[in-house]
C-alpha positions in Angstrom: 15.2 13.2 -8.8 16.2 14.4 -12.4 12.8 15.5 -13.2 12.9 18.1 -9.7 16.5 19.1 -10.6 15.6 20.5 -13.5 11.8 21.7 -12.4 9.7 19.6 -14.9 8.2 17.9 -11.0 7.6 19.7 -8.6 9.4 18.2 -5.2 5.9 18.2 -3.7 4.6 15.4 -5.9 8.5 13.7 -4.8 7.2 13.5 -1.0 3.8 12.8 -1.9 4.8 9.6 -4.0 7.5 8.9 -1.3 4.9 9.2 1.6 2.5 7.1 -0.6 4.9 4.4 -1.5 5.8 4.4 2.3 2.1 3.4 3.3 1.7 1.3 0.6 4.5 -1.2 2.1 3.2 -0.7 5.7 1.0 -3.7 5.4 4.3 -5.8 5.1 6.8 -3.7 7.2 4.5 -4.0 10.4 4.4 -8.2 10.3 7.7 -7.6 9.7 8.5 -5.7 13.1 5.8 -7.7 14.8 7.6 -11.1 14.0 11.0 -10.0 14.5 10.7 -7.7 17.4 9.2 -10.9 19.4 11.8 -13.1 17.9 14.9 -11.1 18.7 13.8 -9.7 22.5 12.5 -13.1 23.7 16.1 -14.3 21.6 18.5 -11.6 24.2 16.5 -12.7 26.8 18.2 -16.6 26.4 21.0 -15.6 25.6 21.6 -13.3 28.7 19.6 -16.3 30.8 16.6 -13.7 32.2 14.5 -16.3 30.4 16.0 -19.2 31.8 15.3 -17.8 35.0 11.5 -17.1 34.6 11.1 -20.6 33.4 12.4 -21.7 36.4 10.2 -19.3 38.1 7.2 -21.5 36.2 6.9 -19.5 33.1 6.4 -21.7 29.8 6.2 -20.8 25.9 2.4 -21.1 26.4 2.4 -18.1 29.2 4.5 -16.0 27.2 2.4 -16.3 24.5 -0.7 -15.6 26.6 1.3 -12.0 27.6 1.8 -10.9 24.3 -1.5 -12.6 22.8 -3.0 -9.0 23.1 -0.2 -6.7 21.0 -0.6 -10.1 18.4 -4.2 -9.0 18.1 -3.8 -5.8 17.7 -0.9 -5.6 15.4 -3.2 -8.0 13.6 -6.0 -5.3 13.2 -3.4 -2.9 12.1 -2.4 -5.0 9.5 -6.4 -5.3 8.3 -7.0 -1.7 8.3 -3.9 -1.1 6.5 -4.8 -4.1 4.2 -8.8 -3.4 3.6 -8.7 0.7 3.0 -5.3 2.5 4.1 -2.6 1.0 1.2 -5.1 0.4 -1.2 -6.5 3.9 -0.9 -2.4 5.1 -1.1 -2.0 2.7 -4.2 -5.2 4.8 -6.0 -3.4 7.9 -4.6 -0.2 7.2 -6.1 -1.1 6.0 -9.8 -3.5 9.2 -9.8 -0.3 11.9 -9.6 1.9 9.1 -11.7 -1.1 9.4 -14.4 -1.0 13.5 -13.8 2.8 13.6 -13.9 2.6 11.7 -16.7 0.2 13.6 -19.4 0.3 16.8 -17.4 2.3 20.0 -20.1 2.4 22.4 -16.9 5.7 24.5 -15.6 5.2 25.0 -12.3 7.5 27.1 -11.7 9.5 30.4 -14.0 12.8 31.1 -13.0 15.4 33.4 -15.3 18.6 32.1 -15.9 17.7 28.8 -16.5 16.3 26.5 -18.9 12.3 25.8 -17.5 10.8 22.4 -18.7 7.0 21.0 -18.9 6.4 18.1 -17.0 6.3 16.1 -20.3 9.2 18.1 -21.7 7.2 19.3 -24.7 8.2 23.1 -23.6 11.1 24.6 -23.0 11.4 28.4 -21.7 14.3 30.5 -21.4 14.7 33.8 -19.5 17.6 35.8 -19.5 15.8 38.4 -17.5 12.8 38.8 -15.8 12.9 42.7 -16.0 14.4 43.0 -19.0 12.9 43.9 -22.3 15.3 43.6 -24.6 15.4 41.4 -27.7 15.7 37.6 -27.6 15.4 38.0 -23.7 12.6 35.4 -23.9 13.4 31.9 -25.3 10.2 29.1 -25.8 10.6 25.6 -27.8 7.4 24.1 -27.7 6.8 21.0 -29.8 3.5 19.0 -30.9 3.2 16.0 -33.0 5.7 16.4 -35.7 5.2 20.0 -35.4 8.0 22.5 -33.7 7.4 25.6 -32.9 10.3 28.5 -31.4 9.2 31.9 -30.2 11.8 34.6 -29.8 10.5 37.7 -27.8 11.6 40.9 -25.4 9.6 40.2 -22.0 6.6 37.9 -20.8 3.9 40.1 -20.2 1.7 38.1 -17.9 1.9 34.3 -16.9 0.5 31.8 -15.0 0.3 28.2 -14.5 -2.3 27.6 -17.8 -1.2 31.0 -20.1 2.2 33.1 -20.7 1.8 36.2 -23.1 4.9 37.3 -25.1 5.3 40.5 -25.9 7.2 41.8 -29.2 8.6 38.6 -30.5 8.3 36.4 -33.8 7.5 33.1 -33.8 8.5 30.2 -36.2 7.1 26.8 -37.2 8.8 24.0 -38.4 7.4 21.1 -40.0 7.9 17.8 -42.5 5.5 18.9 -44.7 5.5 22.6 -45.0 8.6 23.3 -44.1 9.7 27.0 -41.7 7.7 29.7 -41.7 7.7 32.6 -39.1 5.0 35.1 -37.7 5.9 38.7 -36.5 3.3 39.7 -33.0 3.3 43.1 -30.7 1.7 40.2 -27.9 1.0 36.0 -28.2 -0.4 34.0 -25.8 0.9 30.5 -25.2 -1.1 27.8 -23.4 1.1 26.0 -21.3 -1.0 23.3 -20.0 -3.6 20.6 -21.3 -6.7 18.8 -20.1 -5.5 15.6 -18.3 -7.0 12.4 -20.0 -9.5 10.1 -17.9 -7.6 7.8 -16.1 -9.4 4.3 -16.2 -7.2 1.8 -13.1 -8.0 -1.3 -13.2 -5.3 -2.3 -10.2 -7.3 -4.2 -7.7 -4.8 -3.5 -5.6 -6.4 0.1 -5.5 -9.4 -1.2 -4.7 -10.8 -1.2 -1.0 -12.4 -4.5 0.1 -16.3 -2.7 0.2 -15.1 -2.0 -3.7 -13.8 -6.2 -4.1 -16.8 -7.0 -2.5 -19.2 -5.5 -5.3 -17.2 -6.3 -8.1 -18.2 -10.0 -7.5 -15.7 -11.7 -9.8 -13.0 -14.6 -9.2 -10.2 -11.9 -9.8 -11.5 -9.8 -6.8 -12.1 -12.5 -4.4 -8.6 -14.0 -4.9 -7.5 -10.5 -4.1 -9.4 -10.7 -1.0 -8.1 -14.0 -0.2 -4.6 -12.6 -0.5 -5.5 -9.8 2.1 -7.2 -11.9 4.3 -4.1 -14.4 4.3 -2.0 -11.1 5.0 -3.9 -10.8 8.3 -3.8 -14.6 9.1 -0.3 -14.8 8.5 1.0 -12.2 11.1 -1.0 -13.8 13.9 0.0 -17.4 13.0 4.1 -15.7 12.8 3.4 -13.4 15.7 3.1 -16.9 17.9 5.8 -18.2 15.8 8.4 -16.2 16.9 7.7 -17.4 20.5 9.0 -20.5 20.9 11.6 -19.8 17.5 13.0 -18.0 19.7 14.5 -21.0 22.1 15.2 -23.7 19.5 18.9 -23.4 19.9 21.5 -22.8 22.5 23.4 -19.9 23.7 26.1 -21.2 20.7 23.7 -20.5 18.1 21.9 -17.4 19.7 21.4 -15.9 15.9 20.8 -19.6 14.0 17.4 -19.0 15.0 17.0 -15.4 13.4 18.0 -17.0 10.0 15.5 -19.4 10.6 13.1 -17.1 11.2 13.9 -15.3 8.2 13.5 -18.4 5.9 9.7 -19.1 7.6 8.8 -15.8 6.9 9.8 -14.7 3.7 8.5 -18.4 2.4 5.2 -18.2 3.8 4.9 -14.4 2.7 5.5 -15.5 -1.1 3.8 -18.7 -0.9 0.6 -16.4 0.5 1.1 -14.0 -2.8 1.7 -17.1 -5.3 -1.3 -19.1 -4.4 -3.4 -16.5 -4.3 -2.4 -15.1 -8.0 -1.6 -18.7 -9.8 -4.8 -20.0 -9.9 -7.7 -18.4 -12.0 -10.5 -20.8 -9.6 -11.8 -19.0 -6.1 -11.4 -22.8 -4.8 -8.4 -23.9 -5.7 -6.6 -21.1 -4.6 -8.8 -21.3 -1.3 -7.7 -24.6 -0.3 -4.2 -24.5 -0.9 -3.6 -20.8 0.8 -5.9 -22.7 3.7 -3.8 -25.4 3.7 -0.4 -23.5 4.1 -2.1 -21.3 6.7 -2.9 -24.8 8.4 0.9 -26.2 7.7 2.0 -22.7 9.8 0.0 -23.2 12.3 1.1 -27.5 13.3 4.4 -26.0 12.9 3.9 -23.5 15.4 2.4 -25.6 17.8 5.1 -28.4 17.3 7.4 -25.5 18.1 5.8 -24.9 21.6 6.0 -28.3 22.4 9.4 -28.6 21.5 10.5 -25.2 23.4 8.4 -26.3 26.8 10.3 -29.3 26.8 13.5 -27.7 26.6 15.7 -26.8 29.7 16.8 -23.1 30.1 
């Protein structure tokens, strides 16, 4: 927010990284909602006995879970596109204007009356008046290596984003080894901004699944892994919340939400630390199977236990 204050970032690039880093989490907000918004409806419908009713009316766990198997499924595809193209492509996104904000020497904007940064704060512009022409109305520190260099001039010419011509000003340089010197000019250009180095990411995070696929290597495939779990792991939770959702009475009507809490963040992280701990494709592959598996009896135990429950 400091860096739009004082216009060194545009607010553009704000929203855009805000927007970015809003997609980015989609692929773990939506599980979220999925799992809790089943959780906590099915939960007010106990505790204000609508659901006690309709199981007297012959409705079991099972049928519920047979109504909502379809918005399961298609949360679940949600969750792959999201995973597959959509936040990696916003995580490629967002470290490309990061990397630009980053080595970018630009001004985007002039304004007089106020001190105008670079994006990297290696210039500094003044302007008492855009009109004016009198002397000192024009104030630049720019600074490179150990070099720094301050022009003092009467008006800005021209300017644009890349160039800003001076017009009847001096200019002096400052440095450790040759000490100040200072130039007289009738009109001096000033390049404002520089050629962006190649960014090189190596975040497989940024990398859509087509892209994991070719890269062929253990460190992509885990990645995939991870994703893949992503996708398993809302289903498997999305049944979960079912029959969570009657495991205690009227009492307790938010005991259940805590529990729900606990299964969800745990097998979230477990997903993410088995699928980065281990260097092997197979070891990480049977352990994220087997906690997928774990999920799975413990969701069907669930069901058992919350058919054989009364109201």
């Amino acid at each position: 927010m400091e860096s739009v204050n004082d216009g060194s970032l545009p607010s553009i690039f704000l929203l855009q990284l805000l927007s970015l880093k809003i997609i980015q989490y989609s692929s773990l907000i939506i599980p979220i909602g999925l799992f809790f918004g089943i959780l906590i409806s099915l939960n007010r419908l106990y505790t204000t006995n609508e659901m006690v009713i309709m199981k007297l009316g012959g409705y079991s766990s099972r049928l519920i879970s047979i109504v909502l198997t379809k918005m399961i499924f298609i949360t679940s595809l949600i969750v792959m596109l999201f995973n597959f193209f959509i936040t990696p492509f916003a995580i490629d996104s967002r470290i490309k204007i990061q990397h630009q904000v980053m080595h970018e020497q630009a001004i985007y904007s002039l304004s007089d009356g106020r001190f105008n940064h670079s994006s990297d704060n290696s210039k500094i512009i003044y302007i008492s008046n855009f009109n004016s022409s009198e002397k000192g109305n024009v104030f630049i520190k720019s600074k490179h290596k150990d070099v720094t260099r301050i022009d003092i001039s009467s008006k800005i010419v021209a300017s644009d984003r890349d160039v800003i011509t001076l017009k009847d000003g001096n200019s002096y340089s400052l440095s450790p080894d040759s000490g100040i010197s200072s130039t007289r000019y009738d009109e001096q250009s000033i390049l404002l901004s520089n050629s962006i180095p190649k960014q090189n990411n190596m975040d497989l995070e940024a990398r859509s699944i087509t892209q994991l696929i070719k890269m062929d290597n253990n460190l992509s495939y885990l990645e995939i892994l991870r994703r893949v779990s992503m996708i398993i792991a809302t289903i498997i939770l999305g049944y979960l919340a079912i029959p969570l959702s009657h495991v205690n009475q009227r009492e307790d009507k938010y005991r259940n939400i805590f529990i729900g809490v606990f299964f969800y963040f745990i097998y979230i992280v477990l997903i993410n630390i088995l699928s980065k701990t281990f260097n092997d494709i197979v070891f990480s592959f049977m352990f994220v199977l087997s906690l997928h598996l774990f999920f799975a009896l413990l969701t069907y135990k669930y069901f058992n236990y919350s058919d054989s429950l009364k109201g």
